[in-house]
N, C-alpha and C positions, 0 to 999 in steps of 0.2 A: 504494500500500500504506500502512497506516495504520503512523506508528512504536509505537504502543503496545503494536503489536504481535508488535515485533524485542526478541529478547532481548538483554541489555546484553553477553553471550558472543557475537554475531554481529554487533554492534555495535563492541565492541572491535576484535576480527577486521578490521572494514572500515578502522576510526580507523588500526590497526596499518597497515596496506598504505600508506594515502597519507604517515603521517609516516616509514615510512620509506623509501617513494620520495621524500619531500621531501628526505632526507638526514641524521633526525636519530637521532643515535646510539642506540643501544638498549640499552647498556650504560651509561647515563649516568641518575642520579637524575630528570633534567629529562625526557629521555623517558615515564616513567611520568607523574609529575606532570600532563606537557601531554595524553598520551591520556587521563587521568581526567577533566582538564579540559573536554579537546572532549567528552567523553561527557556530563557534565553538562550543555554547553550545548546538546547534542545535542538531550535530551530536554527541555528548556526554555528555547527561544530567547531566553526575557526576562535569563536570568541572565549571556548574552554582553554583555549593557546593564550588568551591575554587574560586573565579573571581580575588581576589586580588592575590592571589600566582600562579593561573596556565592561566588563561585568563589574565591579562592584559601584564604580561610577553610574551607573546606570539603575540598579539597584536601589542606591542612595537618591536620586533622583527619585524615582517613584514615589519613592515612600518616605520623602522628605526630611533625610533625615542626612547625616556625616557618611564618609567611605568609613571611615575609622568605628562608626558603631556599626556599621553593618559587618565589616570584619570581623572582630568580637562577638558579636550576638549570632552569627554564623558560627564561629569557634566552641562557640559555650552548647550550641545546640549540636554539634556533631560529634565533641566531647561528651557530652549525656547520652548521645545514640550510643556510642560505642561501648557507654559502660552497660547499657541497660537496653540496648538493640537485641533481634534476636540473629542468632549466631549462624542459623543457617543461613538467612538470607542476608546477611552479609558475606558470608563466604561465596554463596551464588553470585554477587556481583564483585564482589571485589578479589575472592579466594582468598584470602586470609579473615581473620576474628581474634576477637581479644580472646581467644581459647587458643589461639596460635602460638600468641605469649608477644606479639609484633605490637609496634606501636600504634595508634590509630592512624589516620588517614589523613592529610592534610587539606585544608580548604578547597585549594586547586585541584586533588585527585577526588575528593570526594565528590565532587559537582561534577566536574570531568568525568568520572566513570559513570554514572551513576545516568548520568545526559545522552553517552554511549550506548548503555544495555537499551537504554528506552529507544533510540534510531536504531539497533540491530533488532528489538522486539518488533517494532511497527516494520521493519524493510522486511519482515518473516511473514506477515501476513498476508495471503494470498490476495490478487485485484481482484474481485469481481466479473465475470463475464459475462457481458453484455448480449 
């Protein structure tokens, strides 16, 4: 299935499911921040290459708010997924888990893979035939 042709409401929707079977709270600023994030990178993989100069700027726009809190408040929420995520579906996307013994994931790779599995899920989904 082509993504251009998923609305960013059924997109959110998917982003929603995995971060928070990862663990990360959903009443916490970082939450939103990081699904806006994966969504961005969603629709343009090149922007998972820049997160610090073109995603979190962008981010921080949104939602009116600093680069600098959305860094953080991204941090602190992917920090509590990791400690209290569940372990398989973390290993499904990233292959390792804090049962690994490895350290978490960083801002960058967590968006980045995570932006990934979802364009390799949706590119697996058969077209339609007409």
């Amino acid at each position: 299935m082509e993504l251009s042709n998923i609305s960013d409401g059924i997109l959110e929707r998917y982003i929603t499911n995995i971060i928070t079977s990862l663990g990360v709270p959903d009443h916490w600023k970082g939450y939103y921040y990081l699904r806006y994030a994966i969504l961005l990178c969603v629709r343009d993989i090149t922007a998972a290459t820049n997160i610090s100069n073109l995603v979190y700027p962008t981010v921080a726009k949104q939602f009116q708010t600093s680069e600098l809190n959305v860094t953080r408040n991204i941090r602190s929420a992917i920090e509590a997924s990791w400690k209290r995520g569940d372990t398989v579906t973390f290993e499904k996307i990233f292959g390792y888990s804090i049962k690994s013994g490895r350290q978490r994931p960083s801002n960058s790779e967590y968006i980045a893979q995570i932006a990934d599995t979802i364009r390799l899920d949706i590119k697996s989904i058969p077209q339609p035939r007409l």
